[in-house]
N, C-alpha and C positions, 0 to 999 in steps of 0.2 A: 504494500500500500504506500501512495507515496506520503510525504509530511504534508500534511495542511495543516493551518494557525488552526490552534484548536477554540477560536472567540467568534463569537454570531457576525459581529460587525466586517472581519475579515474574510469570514466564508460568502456570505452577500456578495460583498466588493467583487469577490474572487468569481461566485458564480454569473454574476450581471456582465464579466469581462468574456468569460468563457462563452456566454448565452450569443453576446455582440459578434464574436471571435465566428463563431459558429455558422451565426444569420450572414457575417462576409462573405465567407466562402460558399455558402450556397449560390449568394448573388453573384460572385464571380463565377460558379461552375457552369449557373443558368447561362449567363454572357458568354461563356465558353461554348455552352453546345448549343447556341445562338449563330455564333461565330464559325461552326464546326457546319450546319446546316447552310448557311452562304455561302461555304465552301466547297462542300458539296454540289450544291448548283452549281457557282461557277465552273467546276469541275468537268458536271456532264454537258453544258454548254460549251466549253473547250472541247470533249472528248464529243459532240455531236458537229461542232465546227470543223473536226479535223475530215471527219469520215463525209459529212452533206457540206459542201465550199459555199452553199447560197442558202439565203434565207427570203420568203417571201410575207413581208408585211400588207395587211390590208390599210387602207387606206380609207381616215376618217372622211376626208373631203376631198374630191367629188365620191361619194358612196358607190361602191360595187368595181372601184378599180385596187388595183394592188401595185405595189414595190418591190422589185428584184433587187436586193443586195448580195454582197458576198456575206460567209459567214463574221469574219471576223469587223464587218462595219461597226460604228460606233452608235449606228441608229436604234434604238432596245425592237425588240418585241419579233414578232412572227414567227414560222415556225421555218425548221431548215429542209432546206430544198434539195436533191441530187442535181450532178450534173445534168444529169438523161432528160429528168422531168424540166428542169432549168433550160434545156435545147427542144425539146418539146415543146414548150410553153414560148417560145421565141417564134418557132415555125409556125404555130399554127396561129392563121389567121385573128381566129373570133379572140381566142385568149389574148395575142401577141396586141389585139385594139384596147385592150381594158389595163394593160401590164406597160408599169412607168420603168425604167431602168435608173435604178440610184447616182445624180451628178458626183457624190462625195465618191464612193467606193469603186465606181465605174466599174459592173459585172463582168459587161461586153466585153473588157480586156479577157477574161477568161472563157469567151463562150466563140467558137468561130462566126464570121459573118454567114 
């Protein structure tokens, strides 16, 4: 057993420290696998950039057209796209009229004419 002051006033003190000491590291362990969870995301967002190169974001306005980026743009959101479906989506007409290509990332460098 270890020594503890054996007076009421000094065990309080001591228990109110341990209680604080306690409630800390919970909060930091929450923030931790807070932290751990963000990281993860980034993670399989990396690991689905590496394998789909493009990502195809909808587009708030004008409604019912959408955005070809590459994966790694800095634009957030949409989901990732393959090459195939990314040259697919270029040739065919009806889609290739509703589908904007991203100025920033420029896809087309990756996609043949």
């Amino acid at each position: 057993m270890s020594d503890l002051p054996p007076d009421e006033p000094r065990l309080r003190i001591l228990r109110t420290f341990l209680d604080q000491e306690a409630t800390r590291h919970e909060v930091v362990a929450t923030y931790l696998r807070l932290q751990l969870g963000e990281v993860d995301a980034a993670l399989s967002a990396a690991e689905a950039a590496r394998t789909e190169p493009f990502r195809l974001v909808p587009m708030r306005t004008p409604p019912g057209r959408a955005e070809l980026h590459r994966a790694d743009c800095w634009v957030p959101g949409g989901r990732p796209l393959s090459r195939e479906d990314a040259l697919l989506a270029r040739e065919d007409r009806q889609v290739a009229s509703i589908l904007d290509l991203c100025s920033a990332c420029r896809p087309q460098d990756l996609l043949p004419e």
